[in-house]
N, C-alpha and C positions, 0 to 999 in steps of 0.2 A: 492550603488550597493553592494549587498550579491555576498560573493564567496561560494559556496560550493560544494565541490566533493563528490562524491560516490566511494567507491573502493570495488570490489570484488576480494576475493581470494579463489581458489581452488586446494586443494592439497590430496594429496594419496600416500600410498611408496606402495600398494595391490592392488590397483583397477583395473591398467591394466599390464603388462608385466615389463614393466619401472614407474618410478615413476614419477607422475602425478602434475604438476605444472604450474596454470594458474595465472592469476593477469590481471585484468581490471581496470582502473579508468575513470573517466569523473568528467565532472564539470557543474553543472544545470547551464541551461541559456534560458532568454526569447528565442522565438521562431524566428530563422534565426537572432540572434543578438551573440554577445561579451559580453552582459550585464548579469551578475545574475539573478536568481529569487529572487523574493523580497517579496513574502508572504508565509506564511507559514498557515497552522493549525495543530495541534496535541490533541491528548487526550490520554486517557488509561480510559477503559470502561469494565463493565464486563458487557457481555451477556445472559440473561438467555437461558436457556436451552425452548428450542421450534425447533417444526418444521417450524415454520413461519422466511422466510426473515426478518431482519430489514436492514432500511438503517444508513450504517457506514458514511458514507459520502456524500453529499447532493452534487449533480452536483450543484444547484443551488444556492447557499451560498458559494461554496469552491472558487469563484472567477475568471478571467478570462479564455479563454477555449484554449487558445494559444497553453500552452505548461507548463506541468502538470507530476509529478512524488510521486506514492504515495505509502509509505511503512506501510506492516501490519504485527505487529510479535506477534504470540501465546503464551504469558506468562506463562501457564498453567504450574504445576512442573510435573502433573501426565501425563505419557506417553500417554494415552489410550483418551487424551480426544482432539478433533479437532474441529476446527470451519470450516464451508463451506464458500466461498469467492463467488461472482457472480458480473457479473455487467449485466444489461437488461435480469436478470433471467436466466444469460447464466452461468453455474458455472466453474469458472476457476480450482475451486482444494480446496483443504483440506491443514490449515496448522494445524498438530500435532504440540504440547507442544515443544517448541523452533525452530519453524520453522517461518520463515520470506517472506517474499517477499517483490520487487522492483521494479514497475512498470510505463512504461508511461501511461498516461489517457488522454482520450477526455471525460473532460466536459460541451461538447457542446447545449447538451439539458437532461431534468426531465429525458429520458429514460438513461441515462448514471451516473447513482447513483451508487454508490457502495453497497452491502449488504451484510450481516454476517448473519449465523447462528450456534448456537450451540446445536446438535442435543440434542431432546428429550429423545434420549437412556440415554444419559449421566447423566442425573439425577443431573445436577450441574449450575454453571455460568462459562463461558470462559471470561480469564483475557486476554482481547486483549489493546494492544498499538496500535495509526497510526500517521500517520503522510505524510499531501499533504504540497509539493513546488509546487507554482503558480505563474505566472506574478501577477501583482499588477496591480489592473483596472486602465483605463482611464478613466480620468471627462473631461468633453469640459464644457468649461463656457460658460455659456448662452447669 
């Protein structure tokens, strides 16, 4: 059994009247268990520049569809340059050059794919990292 946590921290001494100080943690775990995740996938991929979707992550490869957490962070050094995030065509948002996300996923069917784009303006390839924790399949012997 894998242990692993996620910690997020949020602070500001500007952003609102007083100074601004949050802290979250958690710890991935198969779905309604005590137990860890136990598979993982990762890469670091660069994207060319298009307006066409690609899929970053394949619902159908990344593994059980339980209980799924997938982080995608924009390597890019140049500020100006962002890749589009979607999943079923639906687009969650834009991460600019050192921006990250931490997400839970269902993927439970081909329409639940993750895709990346790095627009055509930019005239370039987007240096993107990710990385899915996933339960690890069941086999039933025959």
């Amino acid at each position: 059994m894998a242990t692993t946590t996620a910690t997020i921290t949020l602070s500001s001494a500007d952003l609102l009247g007083d100074n601004l100080s949050l802290s979250s943690t958690t710890t991935l775990y198969d779905a309604g268990t005590t137990i860890g995740l136990t598979q993982y996938e990762m890469g670091r991929v660069l994207i060319p520049s298009s307006d066409t979707n690609v899929i970053l992550i394949d619902a159908t490869t990344a593994g059980a569809a339980d209980s799924s957490k997938v982080y995608i962070a924009n390597k890019n050094t140049d500020v100006t340059q962002f890749v589009v995030i979607s999943i079923n065509s639906v687009e969650l948002g834009r991460l600019y050059s050192g921006d990250w996300m931490f997400i839970p996923w269902s993927q439970s069917a081909t329409t639940h794919d993750i895709e990346i784009y790095c627009p055509l303006a930019l005239a370039t390839t987007c240096d993107v990292e990710y990385m899915v924790f996933n339960q690890g399949k069941t086999f039933v012997a025959a």
